[in-house]
GUZA-159957 format. One record per residue (C-alpha): x, y, z. Coordinates in steps of 0.25 Angstrom, whole numbers, plus 5000, padded with zeros to 4 digits. Layout:
# GUZA-159957
XYZ
...
//
This chain:
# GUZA-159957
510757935713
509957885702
508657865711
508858025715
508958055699
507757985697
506958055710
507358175707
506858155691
505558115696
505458235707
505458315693
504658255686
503458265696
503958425698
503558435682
502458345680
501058395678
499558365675
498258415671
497758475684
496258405686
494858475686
494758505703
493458545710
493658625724
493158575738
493258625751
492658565766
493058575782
493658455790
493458455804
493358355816
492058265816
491958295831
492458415834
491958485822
493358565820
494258595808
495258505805
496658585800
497458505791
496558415787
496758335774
495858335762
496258235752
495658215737
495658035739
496757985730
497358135727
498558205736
497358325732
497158375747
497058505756
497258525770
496158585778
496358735785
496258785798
494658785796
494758635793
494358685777
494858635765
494858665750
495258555739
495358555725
494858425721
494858345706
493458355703
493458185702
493758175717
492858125725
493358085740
494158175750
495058125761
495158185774
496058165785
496658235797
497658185806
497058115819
495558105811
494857995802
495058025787
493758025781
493458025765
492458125760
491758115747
491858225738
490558255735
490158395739
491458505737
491458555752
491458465765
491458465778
492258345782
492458285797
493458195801
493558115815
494758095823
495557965823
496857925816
498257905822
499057865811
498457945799
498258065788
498858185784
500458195784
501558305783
502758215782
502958115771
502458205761
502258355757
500858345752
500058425762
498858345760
499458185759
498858095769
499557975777
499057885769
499357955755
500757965758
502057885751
502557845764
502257805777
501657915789
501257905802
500158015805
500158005821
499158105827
499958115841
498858215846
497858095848
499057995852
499558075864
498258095868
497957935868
499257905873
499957905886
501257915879
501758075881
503058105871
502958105858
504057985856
503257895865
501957915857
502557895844
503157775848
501857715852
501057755840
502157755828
502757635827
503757655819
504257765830
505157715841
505657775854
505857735869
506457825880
507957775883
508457775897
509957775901
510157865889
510558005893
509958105884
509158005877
508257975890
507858115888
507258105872
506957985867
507457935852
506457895843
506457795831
505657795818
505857645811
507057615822
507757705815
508657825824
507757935830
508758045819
508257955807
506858015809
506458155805
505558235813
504858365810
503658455816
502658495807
503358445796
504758515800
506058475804
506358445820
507758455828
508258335833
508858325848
509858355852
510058225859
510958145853
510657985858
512057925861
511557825873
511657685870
510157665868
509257655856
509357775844
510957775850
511757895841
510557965834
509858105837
508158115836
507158215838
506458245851
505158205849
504658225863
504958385862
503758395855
502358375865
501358265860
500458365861
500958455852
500758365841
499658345831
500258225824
501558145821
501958115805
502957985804
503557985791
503957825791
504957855778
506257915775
505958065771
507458135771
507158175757
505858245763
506358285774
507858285777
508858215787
508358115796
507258065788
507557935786
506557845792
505357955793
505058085798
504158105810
503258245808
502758315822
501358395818
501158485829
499658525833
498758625825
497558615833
496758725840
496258715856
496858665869
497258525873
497958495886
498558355891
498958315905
499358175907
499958105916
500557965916
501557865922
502357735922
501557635931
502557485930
503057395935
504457335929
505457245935
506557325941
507057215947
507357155935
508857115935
508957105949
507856985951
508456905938
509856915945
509356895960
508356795958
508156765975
508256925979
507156965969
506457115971
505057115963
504957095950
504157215946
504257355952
503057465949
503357585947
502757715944
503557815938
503757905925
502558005928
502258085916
501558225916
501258275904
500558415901
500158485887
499458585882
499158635866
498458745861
498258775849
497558905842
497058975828
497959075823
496859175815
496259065803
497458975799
498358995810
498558915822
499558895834
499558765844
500658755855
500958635866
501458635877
501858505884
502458465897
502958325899
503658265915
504058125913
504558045925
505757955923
505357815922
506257705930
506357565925
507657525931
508057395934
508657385948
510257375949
510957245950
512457295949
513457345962
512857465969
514157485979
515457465979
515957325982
516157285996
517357185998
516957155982
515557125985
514557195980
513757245993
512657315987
511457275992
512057276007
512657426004
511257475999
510457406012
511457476020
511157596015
509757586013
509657575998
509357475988
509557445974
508457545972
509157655975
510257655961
509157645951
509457695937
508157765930
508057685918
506657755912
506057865906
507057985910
506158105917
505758215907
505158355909
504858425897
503858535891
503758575880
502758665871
502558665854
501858775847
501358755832
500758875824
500358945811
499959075805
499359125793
500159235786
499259225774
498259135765
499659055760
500559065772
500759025787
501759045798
501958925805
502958885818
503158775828
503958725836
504158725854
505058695864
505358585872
506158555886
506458425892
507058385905
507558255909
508258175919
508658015916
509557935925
511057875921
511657745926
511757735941
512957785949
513157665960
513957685972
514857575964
515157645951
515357775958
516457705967
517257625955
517057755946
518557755946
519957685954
520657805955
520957875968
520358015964
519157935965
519157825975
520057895987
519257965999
518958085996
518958055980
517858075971
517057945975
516857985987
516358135983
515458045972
514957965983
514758085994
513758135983
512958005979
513257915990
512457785983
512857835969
511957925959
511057915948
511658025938
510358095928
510558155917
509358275916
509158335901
508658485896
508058435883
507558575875
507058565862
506458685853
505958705839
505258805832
505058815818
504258935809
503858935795
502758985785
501958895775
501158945764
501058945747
502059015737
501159005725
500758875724
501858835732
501758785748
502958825757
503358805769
504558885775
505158865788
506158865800
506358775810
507358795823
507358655832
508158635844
508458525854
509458535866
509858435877
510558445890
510958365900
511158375914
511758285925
511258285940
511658165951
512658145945
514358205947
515658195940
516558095946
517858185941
517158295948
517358205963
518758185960
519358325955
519958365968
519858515964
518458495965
517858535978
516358565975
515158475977
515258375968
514358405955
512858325952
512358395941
512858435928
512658525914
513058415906
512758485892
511858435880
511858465865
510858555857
510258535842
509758655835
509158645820
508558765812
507858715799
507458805787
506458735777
505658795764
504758695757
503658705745
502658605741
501558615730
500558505726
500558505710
499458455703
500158375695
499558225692
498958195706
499858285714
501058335715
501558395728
503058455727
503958505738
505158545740
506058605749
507358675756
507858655771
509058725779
509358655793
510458695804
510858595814
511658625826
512258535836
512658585849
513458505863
513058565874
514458545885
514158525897
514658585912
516058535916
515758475927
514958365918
515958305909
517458355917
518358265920
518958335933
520058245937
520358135926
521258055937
520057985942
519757915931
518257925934
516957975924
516958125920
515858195920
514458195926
514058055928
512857995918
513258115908
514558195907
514358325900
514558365886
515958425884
516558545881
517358495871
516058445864
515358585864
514758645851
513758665840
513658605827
512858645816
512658605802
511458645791
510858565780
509958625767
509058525760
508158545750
507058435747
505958385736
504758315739
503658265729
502258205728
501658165716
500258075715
500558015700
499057975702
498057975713
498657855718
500157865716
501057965723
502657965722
503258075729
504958095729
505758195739
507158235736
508058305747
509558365745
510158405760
511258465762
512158465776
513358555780
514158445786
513958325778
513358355765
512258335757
511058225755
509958185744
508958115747
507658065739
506358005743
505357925734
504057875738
502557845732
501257795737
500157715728
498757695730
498257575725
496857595730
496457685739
496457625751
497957565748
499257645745
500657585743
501957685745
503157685746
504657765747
506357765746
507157875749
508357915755
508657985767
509758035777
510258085790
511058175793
512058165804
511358245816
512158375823
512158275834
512758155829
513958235823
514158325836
513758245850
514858235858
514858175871
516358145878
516958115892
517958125898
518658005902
520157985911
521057875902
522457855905
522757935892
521958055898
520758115899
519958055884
518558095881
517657965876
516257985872
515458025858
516358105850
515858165837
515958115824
516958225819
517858195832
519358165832
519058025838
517957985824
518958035815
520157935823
519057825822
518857885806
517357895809
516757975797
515958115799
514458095801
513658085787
512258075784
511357945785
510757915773
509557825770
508557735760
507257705763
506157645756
504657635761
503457535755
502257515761
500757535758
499357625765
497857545765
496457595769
495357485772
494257565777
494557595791
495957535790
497257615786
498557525785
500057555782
501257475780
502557515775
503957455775
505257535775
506657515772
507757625777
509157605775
510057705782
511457735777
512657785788
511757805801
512457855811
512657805826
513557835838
514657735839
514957675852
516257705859
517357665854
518857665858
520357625854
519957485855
521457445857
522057505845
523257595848
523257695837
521657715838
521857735854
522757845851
522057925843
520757935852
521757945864
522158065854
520758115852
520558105868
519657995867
519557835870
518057815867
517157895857
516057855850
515457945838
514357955827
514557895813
513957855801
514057695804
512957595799
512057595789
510457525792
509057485785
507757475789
506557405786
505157415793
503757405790
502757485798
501157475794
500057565803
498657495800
497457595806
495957575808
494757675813
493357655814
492257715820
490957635825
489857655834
489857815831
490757845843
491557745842
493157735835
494157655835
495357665829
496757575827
498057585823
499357485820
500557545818
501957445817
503357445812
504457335809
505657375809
507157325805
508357425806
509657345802
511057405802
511657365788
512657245788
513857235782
513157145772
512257245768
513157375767
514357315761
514357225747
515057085750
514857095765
514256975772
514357035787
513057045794
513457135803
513157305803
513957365794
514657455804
515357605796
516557605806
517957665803
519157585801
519657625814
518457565821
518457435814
519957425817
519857435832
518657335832
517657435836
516557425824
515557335830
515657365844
516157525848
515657575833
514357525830
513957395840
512757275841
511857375851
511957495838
511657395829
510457355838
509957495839
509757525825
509257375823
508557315835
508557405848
507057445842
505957385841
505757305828
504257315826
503257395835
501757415833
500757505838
499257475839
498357585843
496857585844
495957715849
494657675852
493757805854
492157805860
491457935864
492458005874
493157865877
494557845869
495357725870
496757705864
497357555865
498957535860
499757435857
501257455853
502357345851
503757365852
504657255845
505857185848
507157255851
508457215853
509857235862
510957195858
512257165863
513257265859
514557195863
514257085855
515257125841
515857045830
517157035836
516656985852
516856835851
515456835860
514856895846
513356855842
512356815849
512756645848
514156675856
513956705871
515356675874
515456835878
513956865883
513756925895
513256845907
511756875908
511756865924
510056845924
510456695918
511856685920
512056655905
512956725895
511756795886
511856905875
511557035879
510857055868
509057045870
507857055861
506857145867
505257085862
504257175857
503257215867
501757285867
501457415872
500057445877
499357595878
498257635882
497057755884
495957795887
495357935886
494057995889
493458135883
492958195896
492458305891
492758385876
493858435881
494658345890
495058195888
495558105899
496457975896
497157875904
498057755899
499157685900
500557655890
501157535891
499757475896
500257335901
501557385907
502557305895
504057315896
505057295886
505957155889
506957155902
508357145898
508756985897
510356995900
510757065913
511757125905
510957225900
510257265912
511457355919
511557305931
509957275930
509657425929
509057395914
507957295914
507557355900
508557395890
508757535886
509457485875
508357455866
507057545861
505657475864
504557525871
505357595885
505157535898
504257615906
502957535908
501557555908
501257705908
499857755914
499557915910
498257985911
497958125902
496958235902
496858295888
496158435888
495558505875
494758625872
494658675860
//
């Protein structure tokens, strides 16, 4: 509270300060494109060692009031060299060349309209994705940033029902709801896909990225710093800023590329039957990928413009399964005749492949950006688009052997029953898919202008995300049985969904003051609605039609959302904001954000943010930043629901994820779902030597009450807990809740160099890394006299009681996730190599180390840590009793492009992702291969598993 006093005072005290405003002299110029001759809109014009800017108009013109001692001006534009210009005349005609990936002007971090990159107190990432997508033969946005950003982390998951279908993403190994992301500097909706598989970013909600094209985008800002106090909830590792396209003309892509490998398949099969080996690599070809877009953009009279994108994505489903080791049939007087049963009938192992790849994804998609003048002062301005996905990804294998022991009972077994009626319909068992409608749709209007002296900036935002899932090849077992039934027996189903609706209002000021070197003032008000919705699904997909057979419910892969679970659920929130820039000198900056929120259904939130930045020369800069930061428990997390219907001998139960306000949390005394709060601090230092620009900056985030989804657990043998989940109509649950606490540490550095030789001739290189060490609080650290090493686990009394702490409540493999299940380190090296009409791109990226652990392994097994293997599994590829548990080494990744101006308008490029065709490490331990069906683990989150990727792409321009 004392810090806060003080923060506030000095937010005061800058408000009221004053100074003699110094004698200016008035310049004016143009800045437009060295080749192209035309006007650069947006570009920044910089008194060197001043925050003194202006921003160039729709002509490419600027007009500056300047102290009459200045002498150098620095300009810059996103995707071009900045160039310094002496002042030596008072009008200019300035032309800059393209280049940069990684530089110049920034919204996010600070709300001076005019501070650079460079200038700023805390670490920005300026990624002009226009020039990436073009150089890369990575399509979706996620998959471009996590070869470029390496502090961005995300890989498609497989086996993962709705998450095969939009892929988490990390910033600093944190959880995909600990970023913030916004579009032209304003709020975006989170999906409504809430990740509860047991794969990496396990429990937590994230933004969609891939609803918004590539080719919609003029650049990507990553904020690497907490900034809740700027910018609200879920801004505690950095915010990511999406600027759409301004640009006039016509450009079209058409690309086309595919998945050409070779992987070993037969993995498992030829470790395990060393004298019947099949061939050691397969090739295959598969994972075709279409992609089509086309922007436009156009002046609107003499300040306006308008731009709009539509895109068009087909993705082939990838397949990098392993081939099935385990019983296909039914034993045969106890043998397993298999192999003889499948030659008999003309099949081979072959034929029951899971899909363990890339799921297939349709979506189009289109994005529109504009602006009108209403006056000299003021502009209406709107964006926003609409986005559909449809996907299909395959479940776990339905052998003719699991179909037969689904159950002993006669209902099931007898002639006639309802294994026959299964069996009837897929006579060598079935592959259930699950198939997704993702929409997603956002439009937000406002106007901009001055009140006095004042800038503001009104405006309202509507964003919504909606997922549904549908079965096909698949049935309900209950269905075969219910002896009413006389109908074909059901394949497909409407299993239902969930919907995410946010309306956010905002009205912000800001005002540069000349008070010492600069004062820039903002502040702020917002109003935002959250609603929550569970979409039930058809009957049919989750009804339990004869309980007596004691077999699943449901349709196989994915029963339907309830009934029962039906509804919406909506809050609201208000906040109102600060935010401060003060250069004492023309060397030091301090800036201090102060944020109050409040939400309707758990209260209110302050949060603070400090920060400075100090050149010592100018060519170096050191800067650094604390605040605090919070999260606020999403709609999601406190209303998912997803029960089934189970056949127990006290009844029919329902076992699943229950919410946290349930019957069952409150009999296991979980507490309602409160905010996550967070410290961060941020050091690091900027330096220029001539042609080189480098960064480094360390970071320490510690994270109070983060949320996760519990694993199930039950009774566990105590009698007066049993009953009162038998009460509730339950045996199993699992719920979110408020359960560790974490800190991270990291250091991330992006060194660039560019120079131009020869006249025609460029070269340009970029290394970007990240370390990173995400640690889940011990006992040690959280409680004062503890010496316990292991995680300090919030659990109820009722769970530690039943022994259920460490292993149903919060697990080794959760630890792992936040900890390890990422890569530790990565690194991106890029260079673009330009000649005439001849481009080149070369990249290097490395994924470091990540590790699976064991989640059986718990404090009370007696086969406990990893120097007892009293209680390991057998590892059938040795014969030994081994850990499951395996490190996965860091790997490289190699791209690359090359492109060729055919003509002004039309560019042709060829390359190849994944160059050399590199995989992440096989799986060590049989045990984790399911039967040999996963060579690579799913489990963790490096680099994916698709192989080399060869695309070609037409790019079409006319200006």
């Amino acid at each position: 509270m004392k810090k806060i006093k003080q923060l506030a005072f000095l937010l005061v005290l800058i408000a009221l300060s004053t100074t003699a405003i110094q004698a200016q002299k008035t310049i004016m110029g143009t800045v437009s494109d060295l080749d192209t001759k035309e006007a650069l809109v947006g570009a920044s014009v910089l008194v060197k060692g001043t925050t003194k800017g202006a921003l160039t108009n729709e002509n490419g013109q600027f007009t500056l009031e300047v102290p009459k001692e200045a002498t150098v001006l620095v300009v810059s534009y996103v995707g071009y060299e900045s160039k310094e210009v002496a002042m030596s005349e008072s009008s200019f005609d300035i032309q800059l060349s393209s280049g940069a990936a990684l530089e110049n002007i920034v919204v996010i971090g600070s709300r001076n309209a005019t501070r650079t990159k460079i200038e700023t107190a805390v670490p920005v990432d300026v990624i002009a994705i226009s020039q990436v997508a073009d150089e890369s033969g990575q399509v979706d946005l996620n998959q471009l940033l996590n070869y470029v950003a390496p502090s961005f982390q995300s890989s498609r998951q497989t086996i993962s029902d709705g998450s095969d279908h939009v892929d988490p993403a990390q910033l600093r190994g944190l959880g995909p709801d600990q970023v913030l992301v916004l579009v032209n500097g304003k709020r975006r909706h989170q999906s409504a896909l809430v990740n509860v598989n047991g794969t990496i970013n396990r429990g937590t909600v994230g933004t969609d990225l891939n609803a918004i094209p590539a080719q919609a985008i003029e650049r990507i800002e990553i904020l690497r710093d907490g900034a809740a106090a700027q910018y609200g909830s879920d801004a505690i590792t950095g915010v990511i800023n999406i600027v759409l396209k301004k640009k006039e003309g016509l450009t079209a892509r058409v690309a086309y590329g595919s998945y050409i490998t070779e992987y070993p398949k037969h993995y498992a099969w030829n470790l395990l039957n060393p004298t019947q080996k099949k061939e050691e690599l397969t090739p295959v070809v598969d994972g075709g990928n279409t992609a089509v877009s086309l922007n436009y953009g156009l002046k609107i009279g003499q300040h306006g413009f308008f731009n709009i994108t539509a895109d068009y994505n087909l993705r082939e489903a990838t397949n990098r399964t392993g081939l099935f080791t385990g019983q296909v049939w039914p034993l045969v007087g106890g043998k397993n005749m298999s192999d003889s049963i499948n030659t008999a009938k003309g099949l081979t192992r072959d034929d029951f492949s899971m899909r363990v790849g890339n799921s297939k994804v349709g979506s189009a998609g289109i994005v529109y950006n504009f602006s009108i003048p209403l006056s000299k002062r003021w502009e209406l301005y709107s964006f926003g688009g609409y986005n559909n996905k449809k996907g299909e990804s395959g479940g776990i294998f339905r052998y003719p052997t699991t179909i037969s022991s689904a159950s002993t009972q006669t209902l099931w077994t007898k002639a006639g029953g309802g294994r026959e009626k299964v069996f009837a319909l897929y006579p060598n068992g079935f592959l259930p898919l699950i198939n997704s409608d993702v929409s997603d749709i956002s439009a937000i209007i406002g106007a901009r202008g001055k009140i006095g002296t004042w800038d503001m900036d009104i405006s309202q935002n509507f964003g919504q995300s909606e997922f549904l899932y549908k079965v096909s090849n698949s049935v309900n077992y209950t269905q075969a049985v219910d002896t009413t039934y006389t109908g074909a027996l059901q394949t497909q189903f409407n299993a239902g969904g969930s919907q995410f609706r946010q309306l956010t209002s905002n009205v912000d000021f800001a005002k540069n003051h000349p008070v010492l070197e600069g004062l820039n003032t903002a502040f702020g008000a917002e109003y935002r609605e959250d609603a929550f919705s569970m979409i039930a699904g058809e009957e049919a997909s989750y009804k339990n039609y004869n309980t007596k057979s004691n077999v699943a419910s449901g349709a196989q892969v994915f029963p339907g959302f309830l009934k029962s679970n039906e509804g919406t659920f909506k809050r609201h929130s208000v906040a109102l904001y600060t935010d401060n820039e003060l250069d004492i000198t023309k060397k030091w900056l301090v800036s201090a954000a102060l944020r109050f929120e409040n939400y309707s259904d758990f209260g209110s939130t302050f949060n603070y943010k400090f920060s400075s930045r100090y050149k010592i020369t100018d060519n170096l800069t050191v800067r650094g930043s604390t605040s605090t930061g919070f999260r606020a428990p999403s709609q999601q997390q406190k209303y998912y629901a997803k029960t089934n219907t189970l056949f127990t001998t006290a009844g029919i139960i329902e076992s699943g994820t229950f919410t946290n306000d349930s019957k069952v949390a409150e009999i296991l005394g979980i507490p309602k779902l409160k905010q996550e709060t967070s410290l961060s601090y941020t050091a690091g230092f900027t330096a220029r030597v001539k042609e080189f620009e480098l960064t480094v900056d360390a970071y320490q985030i510690d994270i109070k009450d983060r949320i996760i989804l519990t694993n199930n657990f039950t009774a566990n043998g105590d009698a007066a807990l049993t009953a009162q989940l038998a009460a509730a109509g339950a045996t199993t649950a699992n719920v979110f809740t408020n359960a560790i606490d974490t800190r991270s540490r990291g250091l991330e550095s992006v060194l660039s160099y560019e120079h131009k030789f020869a006249k025609r001739h460029t070269l340009k290189f970029v290394v970007a890394g990240t370390l990173i060490r995400n640690h889940v609080r011990d006992s040690s650290e959280v409680i004062e006299g503890n010496t316990s090493d292991k995680p300090f686990i919030k659990a109820t009394e009722t769970l530690i009681r039943t022994n259920q702490a460490s292993t149903s409540y919060y697990n080794r493999e959760d630890e792992s996730r936040m900890e390890v299940a990422s890569p530790l380190g990565k690194v991106s090296m890029t260079a673009n190599y330009r000649y005439k009409n001849l481009s080149v791109m070369l990249r290097g990226v490395y994924f470091g180390k990540a590790t699976l652990l064991d989640p059986n392994v718990t404090s009370t097994n007696p086969a406990d840590s990893l120097k007892n293997s009293a209680g390991w599994p057998v590892n059938l590829f040795t014969g030994k009793r081994e850990s499951l548990d395996q490190e996965f080494s860091g790997k490289w990744v190699f791209d690359m492009t090359v492109g060729y101006q055919i003509t002004k308008q039309l560019n042709f490029m060829v390359g190849a992702n994944n160059l050399f065709d590199t995989y992440q490490d096989a799986h060590t331990h049989y045990g984790n291969t399911s039967l040999g069906r996963y060579i690579y683990t799913r489990r963790v989150n490096q680099m994916g598993v698709n192989g080399r990727y060869l695309f070609g792409r037409f790019i079409f321009k006319l200006k």
